[in-house]
Structure formats: C-alpha cells, structure tokens
KEBA-870828 format. One record per residue: residue number from 1; residue in three letters; x, y, z of N, C-alpha, C, CB in turn. Coordinates in Angstrom, 3 decimals. Atoms other than C-alpha are relative to their C-alpha. Last residue first. Glycine has a CB too. Example, Ala and Ser with C-alpha at 12.3 -4.5 7.8 and 13.67 -1.06 7.14 Angstrom:
<recs>
(2 "SER" (-0.820 -1.190 -0.060) (13.670 -1.060 7.140) (-0.770 1.090 0.730) (0.414 0.462 -1.415))
(1 "ALA" (0.890 -1.190 0.000) (12.300 -4.500 7.800) (0.900 1.200 0.000) (-0.992 0.027 1.246))
</recs>
This chain:
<recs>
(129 "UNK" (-0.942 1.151 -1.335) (50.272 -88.414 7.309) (-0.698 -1.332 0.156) (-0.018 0.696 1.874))
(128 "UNK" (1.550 0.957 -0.262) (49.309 -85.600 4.317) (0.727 -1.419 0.957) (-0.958 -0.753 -2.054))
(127 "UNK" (-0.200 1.452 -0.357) (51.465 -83.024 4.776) (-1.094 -0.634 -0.130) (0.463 -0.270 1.272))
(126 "UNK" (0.417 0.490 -1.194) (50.064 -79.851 2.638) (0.241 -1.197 0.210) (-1.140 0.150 0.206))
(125 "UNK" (-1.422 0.209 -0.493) (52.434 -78.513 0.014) (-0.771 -0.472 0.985) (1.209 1.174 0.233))
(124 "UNK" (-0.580 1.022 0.547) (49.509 -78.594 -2.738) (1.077 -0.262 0.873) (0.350 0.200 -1.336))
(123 "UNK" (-0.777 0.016 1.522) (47.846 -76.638 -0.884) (0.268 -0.495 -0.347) (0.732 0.339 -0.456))
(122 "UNK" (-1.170 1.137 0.375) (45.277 -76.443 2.387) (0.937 0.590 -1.536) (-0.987 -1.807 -0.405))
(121 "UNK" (0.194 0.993 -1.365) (43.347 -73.891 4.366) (0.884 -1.276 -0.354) (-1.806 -0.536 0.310))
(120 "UNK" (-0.447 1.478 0.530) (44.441 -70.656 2.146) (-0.397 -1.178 1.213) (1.878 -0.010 -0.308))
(119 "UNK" (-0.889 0.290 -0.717) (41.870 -67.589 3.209) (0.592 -1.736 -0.567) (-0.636 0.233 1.514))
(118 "UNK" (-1.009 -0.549 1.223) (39.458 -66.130 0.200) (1.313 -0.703 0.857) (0.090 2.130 -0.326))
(117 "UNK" (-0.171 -1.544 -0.246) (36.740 -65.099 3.177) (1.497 -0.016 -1.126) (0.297 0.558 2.097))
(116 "UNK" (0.189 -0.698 0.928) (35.027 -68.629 1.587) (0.565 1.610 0.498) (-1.486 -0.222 -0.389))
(115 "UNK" (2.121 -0.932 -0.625) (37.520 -70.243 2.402) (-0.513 0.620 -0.679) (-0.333 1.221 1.209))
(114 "UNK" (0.617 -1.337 -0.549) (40.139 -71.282 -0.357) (-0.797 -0.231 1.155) (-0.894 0.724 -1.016))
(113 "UNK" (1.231 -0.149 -0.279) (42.041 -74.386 -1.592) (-0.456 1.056 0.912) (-0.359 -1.066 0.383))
(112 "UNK" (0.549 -0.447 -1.297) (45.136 -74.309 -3.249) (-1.390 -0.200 -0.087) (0.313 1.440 0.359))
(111 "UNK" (1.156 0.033 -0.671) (47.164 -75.805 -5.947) (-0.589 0.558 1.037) (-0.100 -0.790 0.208))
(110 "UNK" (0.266 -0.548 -1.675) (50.191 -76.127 -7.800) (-1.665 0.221 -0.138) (1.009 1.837 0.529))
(109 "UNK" (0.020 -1.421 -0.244) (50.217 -78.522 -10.934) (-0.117 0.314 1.026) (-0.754 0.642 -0.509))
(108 "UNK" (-0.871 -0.564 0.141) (51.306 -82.166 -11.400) (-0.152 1.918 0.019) (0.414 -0.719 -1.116))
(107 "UNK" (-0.287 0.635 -0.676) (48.597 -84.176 -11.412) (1.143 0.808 0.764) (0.146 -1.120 -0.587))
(106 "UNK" (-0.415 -1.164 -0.948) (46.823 -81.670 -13.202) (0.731 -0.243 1.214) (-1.116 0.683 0.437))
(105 "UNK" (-0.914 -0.788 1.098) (47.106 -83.529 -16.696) (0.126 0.645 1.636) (-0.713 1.050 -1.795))
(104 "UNK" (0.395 -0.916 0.777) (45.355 -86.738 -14.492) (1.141 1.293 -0.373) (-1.228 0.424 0.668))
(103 "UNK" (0.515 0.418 1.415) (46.672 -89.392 -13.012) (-0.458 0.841 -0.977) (-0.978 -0.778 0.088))
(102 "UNK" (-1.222 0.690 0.355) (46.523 -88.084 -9.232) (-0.197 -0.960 -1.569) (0.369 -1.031 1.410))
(101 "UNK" (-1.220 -0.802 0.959) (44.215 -84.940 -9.285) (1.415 -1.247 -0.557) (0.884 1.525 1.302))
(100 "UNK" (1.182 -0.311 1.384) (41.174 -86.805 -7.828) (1.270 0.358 -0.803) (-1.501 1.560 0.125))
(99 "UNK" (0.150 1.497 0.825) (43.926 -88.561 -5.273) (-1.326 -0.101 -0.989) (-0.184 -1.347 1.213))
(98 "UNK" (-0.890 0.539 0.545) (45.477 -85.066 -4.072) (-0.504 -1.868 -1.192) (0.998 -0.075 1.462))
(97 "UNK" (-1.416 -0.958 1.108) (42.621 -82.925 -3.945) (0.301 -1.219 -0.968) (1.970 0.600 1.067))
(96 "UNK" (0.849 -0.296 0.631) (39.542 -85.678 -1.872) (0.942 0.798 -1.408) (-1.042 0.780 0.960))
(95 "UNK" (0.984 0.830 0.494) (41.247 -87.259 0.745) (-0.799 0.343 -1.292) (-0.851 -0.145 1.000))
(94 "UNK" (-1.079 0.608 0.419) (45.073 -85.011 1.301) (-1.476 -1.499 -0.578) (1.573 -0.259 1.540))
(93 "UNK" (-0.714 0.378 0.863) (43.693 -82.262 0.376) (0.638 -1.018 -0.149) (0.539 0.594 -0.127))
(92 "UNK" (-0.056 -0.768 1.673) (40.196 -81.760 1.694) (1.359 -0.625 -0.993) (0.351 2.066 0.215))
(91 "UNK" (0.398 1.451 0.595) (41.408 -83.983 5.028) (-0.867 0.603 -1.502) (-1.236 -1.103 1.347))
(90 "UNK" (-0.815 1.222 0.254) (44.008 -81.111 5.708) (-0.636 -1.215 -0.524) (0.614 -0.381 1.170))
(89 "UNK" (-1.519 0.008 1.143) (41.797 -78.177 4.685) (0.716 -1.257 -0.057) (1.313 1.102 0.492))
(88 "UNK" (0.859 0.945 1.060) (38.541 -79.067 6.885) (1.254 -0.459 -0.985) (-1.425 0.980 -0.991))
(87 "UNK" (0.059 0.698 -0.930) (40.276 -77.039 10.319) (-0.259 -1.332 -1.157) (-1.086 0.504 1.212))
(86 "UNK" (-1.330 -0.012 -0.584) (41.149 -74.209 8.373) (0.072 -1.757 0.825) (0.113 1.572 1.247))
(85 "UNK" (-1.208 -0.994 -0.299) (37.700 -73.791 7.297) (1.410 -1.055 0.149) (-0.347 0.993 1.649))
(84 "UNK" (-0.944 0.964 -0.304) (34.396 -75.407 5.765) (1.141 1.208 -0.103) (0.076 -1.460 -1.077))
(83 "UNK" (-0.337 0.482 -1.274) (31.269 -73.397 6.570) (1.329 -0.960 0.149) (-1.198 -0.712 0.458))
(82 "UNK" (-0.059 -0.361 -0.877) (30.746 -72.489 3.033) (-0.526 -0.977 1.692) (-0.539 1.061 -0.495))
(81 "UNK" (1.220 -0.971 0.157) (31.791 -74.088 0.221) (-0.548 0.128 1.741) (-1.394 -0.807 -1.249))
(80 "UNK" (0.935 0.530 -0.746) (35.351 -74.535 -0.444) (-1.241 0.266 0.279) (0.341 -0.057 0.800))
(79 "UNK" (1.070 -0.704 -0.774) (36.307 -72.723 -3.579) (0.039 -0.742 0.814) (-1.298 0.276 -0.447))
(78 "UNK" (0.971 0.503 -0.442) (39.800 -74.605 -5.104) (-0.968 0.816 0.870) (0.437 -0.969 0.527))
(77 "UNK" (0.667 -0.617 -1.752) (42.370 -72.454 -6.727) (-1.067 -0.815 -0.012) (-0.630 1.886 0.301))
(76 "UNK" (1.581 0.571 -0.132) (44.468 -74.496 -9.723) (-0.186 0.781 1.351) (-0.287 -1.977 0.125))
(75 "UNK" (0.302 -0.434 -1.198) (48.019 -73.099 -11.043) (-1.712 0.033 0.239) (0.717 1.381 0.124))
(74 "UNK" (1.063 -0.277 -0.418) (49.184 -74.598 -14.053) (-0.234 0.302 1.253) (-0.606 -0.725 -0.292))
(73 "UNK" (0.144 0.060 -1.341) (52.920 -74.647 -14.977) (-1.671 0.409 -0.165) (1.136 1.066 0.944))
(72 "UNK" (-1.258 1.039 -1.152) (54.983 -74.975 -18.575) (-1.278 -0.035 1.167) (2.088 1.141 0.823))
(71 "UNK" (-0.487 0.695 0.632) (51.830 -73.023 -20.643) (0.681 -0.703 0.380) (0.321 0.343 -0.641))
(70 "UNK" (-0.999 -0.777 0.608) (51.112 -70.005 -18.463) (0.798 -1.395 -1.328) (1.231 0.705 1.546))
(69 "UNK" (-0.887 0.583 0.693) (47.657 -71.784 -17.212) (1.244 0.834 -0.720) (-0.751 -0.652 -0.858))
(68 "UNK" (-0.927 -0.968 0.795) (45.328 -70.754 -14.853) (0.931 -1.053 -0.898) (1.018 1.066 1.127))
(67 "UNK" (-1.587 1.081 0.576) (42.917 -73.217 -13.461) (0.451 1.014 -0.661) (-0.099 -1.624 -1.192))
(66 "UNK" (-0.298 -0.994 1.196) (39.395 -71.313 -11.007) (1.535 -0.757 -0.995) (0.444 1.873 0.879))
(65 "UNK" (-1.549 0.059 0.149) (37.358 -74.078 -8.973) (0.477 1.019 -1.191) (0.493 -1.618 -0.378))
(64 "UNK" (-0.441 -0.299 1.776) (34.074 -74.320 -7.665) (1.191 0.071 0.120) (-0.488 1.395 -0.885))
(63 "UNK" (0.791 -0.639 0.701) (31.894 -75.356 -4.562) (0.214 -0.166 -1.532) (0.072 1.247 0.433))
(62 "UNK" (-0.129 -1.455 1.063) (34.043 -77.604 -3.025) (-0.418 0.484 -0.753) (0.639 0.249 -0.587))
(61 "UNK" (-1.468 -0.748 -0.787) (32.956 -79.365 0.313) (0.337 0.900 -0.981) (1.491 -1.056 0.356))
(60 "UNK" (0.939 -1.332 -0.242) (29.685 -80.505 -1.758) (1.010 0.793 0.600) (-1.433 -0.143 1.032))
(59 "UNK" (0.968 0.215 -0.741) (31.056 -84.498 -1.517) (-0.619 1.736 -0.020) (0.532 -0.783 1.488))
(58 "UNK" (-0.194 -0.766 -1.373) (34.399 -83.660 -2.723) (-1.410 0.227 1.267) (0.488 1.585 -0.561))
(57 "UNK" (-0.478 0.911 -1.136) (34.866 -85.988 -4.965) (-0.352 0.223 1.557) (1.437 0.029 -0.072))
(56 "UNK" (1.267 1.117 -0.355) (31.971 -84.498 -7.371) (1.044 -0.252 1.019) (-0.672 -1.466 -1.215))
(55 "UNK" (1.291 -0.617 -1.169) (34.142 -80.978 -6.749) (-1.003 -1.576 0.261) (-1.358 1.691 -1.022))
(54 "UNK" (-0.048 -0.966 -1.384) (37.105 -82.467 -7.945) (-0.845 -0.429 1.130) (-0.496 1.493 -0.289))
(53 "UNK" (-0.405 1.241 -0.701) (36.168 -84.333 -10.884) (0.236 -0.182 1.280) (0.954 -0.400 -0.422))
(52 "UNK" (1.738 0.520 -0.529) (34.610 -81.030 -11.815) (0.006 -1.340 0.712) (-1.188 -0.294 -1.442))
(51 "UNK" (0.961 -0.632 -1.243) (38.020 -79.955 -11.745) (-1.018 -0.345 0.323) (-0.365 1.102 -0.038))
(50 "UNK" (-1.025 0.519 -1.794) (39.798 -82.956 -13.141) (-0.961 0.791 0.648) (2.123 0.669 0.487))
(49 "UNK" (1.042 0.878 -0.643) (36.384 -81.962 -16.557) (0.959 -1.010 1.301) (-0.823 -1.103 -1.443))
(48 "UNK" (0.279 -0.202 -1.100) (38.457 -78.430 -17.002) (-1.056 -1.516 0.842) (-0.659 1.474 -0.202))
(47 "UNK" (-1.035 -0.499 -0.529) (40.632 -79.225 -19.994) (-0.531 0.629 1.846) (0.532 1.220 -1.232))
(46 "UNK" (-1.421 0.653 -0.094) (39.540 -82.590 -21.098) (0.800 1.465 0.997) (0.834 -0.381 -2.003))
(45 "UNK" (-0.046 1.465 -1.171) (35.817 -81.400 -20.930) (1.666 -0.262 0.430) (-0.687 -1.815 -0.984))
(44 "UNK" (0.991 -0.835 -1.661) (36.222 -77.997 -22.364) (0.461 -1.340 0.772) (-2.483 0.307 -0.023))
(43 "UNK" (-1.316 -0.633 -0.772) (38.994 -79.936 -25.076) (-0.579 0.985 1.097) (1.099 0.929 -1.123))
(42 "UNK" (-0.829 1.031 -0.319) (36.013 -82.664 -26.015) (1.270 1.389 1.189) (0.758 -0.998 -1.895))
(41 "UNK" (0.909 0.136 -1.480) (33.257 -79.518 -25.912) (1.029 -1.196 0.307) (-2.080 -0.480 -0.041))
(40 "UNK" (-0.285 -1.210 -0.997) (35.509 -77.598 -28.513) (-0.559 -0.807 1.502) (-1.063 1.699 -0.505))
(39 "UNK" (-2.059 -0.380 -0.381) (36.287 -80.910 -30.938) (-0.225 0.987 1.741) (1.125 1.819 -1.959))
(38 "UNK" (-0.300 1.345 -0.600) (32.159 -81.933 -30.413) (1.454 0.318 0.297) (-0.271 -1.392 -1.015))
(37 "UNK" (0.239 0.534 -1.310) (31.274 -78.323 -31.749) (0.102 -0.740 1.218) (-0.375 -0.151 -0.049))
(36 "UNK" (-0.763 -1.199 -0.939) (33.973 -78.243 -34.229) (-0.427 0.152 1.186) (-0.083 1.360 -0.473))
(35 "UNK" (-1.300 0.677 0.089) (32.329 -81.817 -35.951) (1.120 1.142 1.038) (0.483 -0.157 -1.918))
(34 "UNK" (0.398 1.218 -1.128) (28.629 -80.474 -35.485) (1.559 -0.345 0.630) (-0.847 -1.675 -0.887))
(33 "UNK" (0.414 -0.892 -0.862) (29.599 -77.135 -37.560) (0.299 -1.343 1.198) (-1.693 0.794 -0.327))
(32 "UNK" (-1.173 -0.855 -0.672) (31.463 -79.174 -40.046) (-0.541 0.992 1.283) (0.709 1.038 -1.261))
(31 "UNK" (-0.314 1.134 -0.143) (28.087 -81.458 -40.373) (1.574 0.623 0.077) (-0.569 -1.097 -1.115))
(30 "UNK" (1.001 0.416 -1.085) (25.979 -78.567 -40.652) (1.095 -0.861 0.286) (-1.635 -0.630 -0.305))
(29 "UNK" (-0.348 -1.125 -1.100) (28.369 -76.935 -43.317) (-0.470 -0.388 1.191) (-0.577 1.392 -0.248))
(28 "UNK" (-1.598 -0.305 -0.170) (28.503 -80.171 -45.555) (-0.027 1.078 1.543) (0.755 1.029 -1.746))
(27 "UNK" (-0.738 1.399 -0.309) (24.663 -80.530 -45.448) (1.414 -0.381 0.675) (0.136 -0.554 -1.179))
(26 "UNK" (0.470 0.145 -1.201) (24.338 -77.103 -46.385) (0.081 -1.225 0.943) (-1.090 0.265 -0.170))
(25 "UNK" (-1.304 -1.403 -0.396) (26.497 -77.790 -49.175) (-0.694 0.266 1.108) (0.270 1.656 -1.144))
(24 "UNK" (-1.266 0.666 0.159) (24.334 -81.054 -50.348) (0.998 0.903 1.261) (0.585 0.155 -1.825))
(23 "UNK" (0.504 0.753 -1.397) (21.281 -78.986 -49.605) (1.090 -0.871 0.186) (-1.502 -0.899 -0.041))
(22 "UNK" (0.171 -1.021 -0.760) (22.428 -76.467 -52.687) (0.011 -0.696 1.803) (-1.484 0.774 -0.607))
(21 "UNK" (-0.898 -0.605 -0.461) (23.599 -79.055 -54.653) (0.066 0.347 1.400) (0.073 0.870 -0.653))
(20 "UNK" (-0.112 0.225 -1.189) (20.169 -80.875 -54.792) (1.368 0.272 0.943) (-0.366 -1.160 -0.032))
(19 "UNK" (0.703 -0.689 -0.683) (20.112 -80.288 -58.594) (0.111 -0.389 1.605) (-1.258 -0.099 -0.594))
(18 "UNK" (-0.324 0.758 -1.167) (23.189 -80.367 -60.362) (-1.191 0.707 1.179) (1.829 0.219 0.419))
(17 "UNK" (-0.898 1.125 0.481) (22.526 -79.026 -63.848) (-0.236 -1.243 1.462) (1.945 0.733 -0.258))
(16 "UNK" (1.423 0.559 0.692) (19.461 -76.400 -62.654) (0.934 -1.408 -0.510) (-0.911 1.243 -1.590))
(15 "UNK" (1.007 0.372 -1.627) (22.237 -74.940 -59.561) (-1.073 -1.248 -1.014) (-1.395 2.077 0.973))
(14 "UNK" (-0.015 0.824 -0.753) (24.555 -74.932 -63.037) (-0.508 -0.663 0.970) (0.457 0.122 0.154))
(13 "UNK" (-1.069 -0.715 -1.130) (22.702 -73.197 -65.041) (0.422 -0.850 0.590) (-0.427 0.956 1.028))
(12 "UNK" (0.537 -0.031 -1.065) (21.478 -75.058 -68.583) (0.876 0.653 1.411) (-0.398 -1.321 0.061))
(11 "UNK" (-0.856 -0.146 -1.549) (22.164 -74.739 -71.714) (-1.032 0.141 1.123) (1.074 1.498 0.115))
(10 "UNK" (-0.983 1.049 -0.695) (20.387 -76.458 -74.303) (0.718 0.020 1.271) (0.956 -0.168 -0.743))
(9 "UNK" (0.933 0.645 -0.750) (17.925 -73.992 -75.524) (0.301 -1.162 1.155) (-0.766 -0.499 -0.944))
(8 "UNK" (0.495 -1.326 -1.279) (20.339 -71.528 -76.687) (-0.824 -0.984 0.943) (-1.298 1.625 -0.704))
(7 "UNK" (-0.698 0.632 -1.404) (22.558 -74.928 -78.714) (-1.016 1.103 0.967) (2.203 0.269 0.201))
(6 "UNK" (-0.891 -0.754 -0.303) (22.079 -72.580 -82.109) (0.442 -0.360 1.100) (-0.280 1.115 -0.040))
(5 "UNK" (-1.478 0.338 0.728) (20.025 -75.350 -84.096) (1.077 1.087 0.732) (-0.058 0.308 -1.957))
(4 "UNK" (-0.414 1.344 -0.040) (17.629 -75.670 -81.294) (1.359 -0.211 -0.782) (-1.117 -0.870 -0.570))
(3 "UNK" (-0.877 -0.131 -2.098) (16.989 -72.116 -80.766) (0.555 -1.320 -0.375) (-1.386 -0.083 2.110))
(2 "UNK" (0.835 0.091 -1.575) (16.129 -72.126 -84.586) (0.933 -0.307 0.618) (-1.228 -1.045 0.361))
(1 "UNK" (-0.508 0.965 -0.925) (18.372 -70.766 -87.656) (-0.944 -0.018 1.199) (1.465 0.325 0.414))
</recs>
C-alpha cells in the first residue's frame, strides 16, 4: 500500500489548513486590547474630566483636585494654587466651583477648596450673593 492509498499524505495540521489564523487571532487580541483601552480612558475622562473642567475654569487659581467616592455621596477637595487665600474662596466658589460643577455627575456632591497650608477658604455651603 502507498502513502497515497493510506490518506498519510493527505493530512494536514490545522495552523497548515487555515493559514493566516495565527494573525487573524492576533488581530482579534489587538483590537480587544484597543476596545478596553478606549472603555478605561472614556470612564477616566467621565469620572474625573468635571475636575479638570474645574481647574481650566479656574483660570490657574486651582492647581488640582482629589474626588472620593463611598458610592451614595462624593466628596471633592479643590488645591488652590498658591497665593490664593481666604479672601479668593468666595469668588472661587461661587464663579468658577459652583457653575463648572452645575450639570454634571458632581453637581451634587460636597466640596471644598484648600490653601495651600491645607486651610478651607470656600465649600459647597458658601453664600454666593
């Protein structure tokens, strides 16, 4: 009996069946990689891009910002950046805070804004007149 009459010659591996598999599947994984990437940088953005919304409002006034979250209640600290005090706080929150934050997920959370020695100058409870 020859190779031929016994089928030996016939088979083939699969990778040698289906050729360009391999780049196919890489392909796939690249393109789930891209797809998780874009998800994680959408819910970065969505979950801290009020704050940065913030700081552009804020003309340089606020440095940075820290957002806690317990799930029900967020609690936002605002940096001021230095040289702004006690005296800056009221037109901070009631020009620049309250009407970056209005509309947005943090519309609704407490708030403060810092010196930089860490001291409160405005909050979310500050009159605005």
């Amino acid at each position: 009996m020859s190779q031929s009459e016994s089928g030996a010659s016939s088979w083939t591996s699969p990778s040698e069946a289906r050729p360009g598999s391999g780049r196919r599947r890489l392909l796939g994984c690249a393109l789930l990689l891209v797809i998780v990437l874009v998800a994680i940088a959408f819910l970065a953005w969505r979950l801290l891009g009020t704050g940065f919304a913030v700081m552009a409002a804020s003309g340089g006034d606020i440095e940075s910002f820290r957002a806690f979250s317990n799930g029900a209640e967020t609690t936002v600290s605002f940096q001021a950046s230095r040289g702004i005090d006690v005296p800056d706080g009221p037109r901070l929150a009631c020009d620049v805070v309250r009407p970056a934050l209005a509309g947005t997920d943090w519309a609704l959370a407490k708030w403060t804004i810092v010196n930089r020695a860490g001291d409160t100058i405005a909050s979310d409870e500050t009159p605005c007149g």
